[in-house]
C-alpha atoms as one frame of an Amber mdcrd trajectory, in Angstrom:
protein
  -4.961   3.894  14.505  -6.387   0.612  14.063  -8.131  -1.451  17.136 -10.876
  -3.963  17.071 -13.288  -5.009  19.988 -12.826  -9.102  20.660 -16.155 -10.550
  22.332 -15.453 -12.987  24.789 -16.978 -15.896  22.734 -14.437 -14.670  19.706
 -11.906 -17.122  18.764  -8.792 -15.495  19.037  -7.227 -16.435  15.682 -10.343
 -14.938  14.268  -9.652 -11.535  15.913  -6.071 -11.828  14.844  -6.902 -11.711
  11.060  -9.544  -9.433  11.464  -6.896  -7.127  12.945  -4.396  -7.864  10.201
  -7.139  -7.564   7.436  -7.363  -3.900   8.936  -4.098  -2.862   9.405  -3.396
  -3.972   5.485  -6.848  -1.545   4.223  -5.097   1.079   5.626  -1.653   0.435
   5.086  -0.190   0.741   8.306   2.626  -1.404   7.429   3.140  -0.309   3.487
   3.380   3.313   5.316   5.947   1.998   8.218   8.189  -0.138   5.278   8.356
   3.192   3.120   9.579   5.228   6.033  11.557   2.622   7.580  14.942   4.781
   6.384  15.617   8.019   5.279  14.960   9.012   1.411  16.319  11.665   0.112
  13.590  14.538  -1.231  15.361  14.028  -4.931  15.507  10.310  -4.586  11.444
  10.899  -3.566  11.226  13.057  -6.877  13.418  10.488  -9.423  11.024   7.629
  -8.279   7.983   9.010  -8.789   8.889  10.945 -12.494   9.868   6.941 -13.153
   6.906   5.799 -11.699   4.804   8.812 -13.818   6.992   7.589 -17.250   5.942
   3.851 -16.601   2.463   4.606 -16.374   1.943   6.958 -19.283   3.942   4.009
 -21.234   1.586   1.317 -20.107  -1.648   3.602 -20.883   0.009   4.845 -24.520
   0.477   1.085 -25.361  -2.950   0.189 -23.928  -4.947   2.647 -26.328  -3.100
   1.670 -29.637  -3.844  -1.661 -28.605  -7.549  -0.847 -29.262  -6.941  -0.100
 -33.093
């Protein structure tokens, strides 16, 4: 759970993006926008063999780059 301490002398803008800074490290919000609605476990599965596929593309056409 995020929280931050504002001192009294703080501008409160300042505390504001300090608290939004935080909440985006540990990605309060990327976690709330993936479980926003229901995904089915196969759905879950098919996106991340596509993700895997993508990736070993991108690193396969990286190293023959390198030749």
């Amino acid at each position: 759970m995020a929280h931050i301490i504002v001192d009294d002398n703080e501008i409160l803008e300042k505390a504001i993006k300090r608290f939004k800074r935080l909440v985006e490290k540990e990605g309060i919000i990327r976690e709330y926008k993936k479980r926003e609605y229901y995904e089915k476990p196969s759905t879950i599965l098919n996106r991340k063999k596509k993700a895997f596929a993508r990736k070993l593309v991108k690193k396969t056409r990286k190293g023959r780059s390198d030749y």
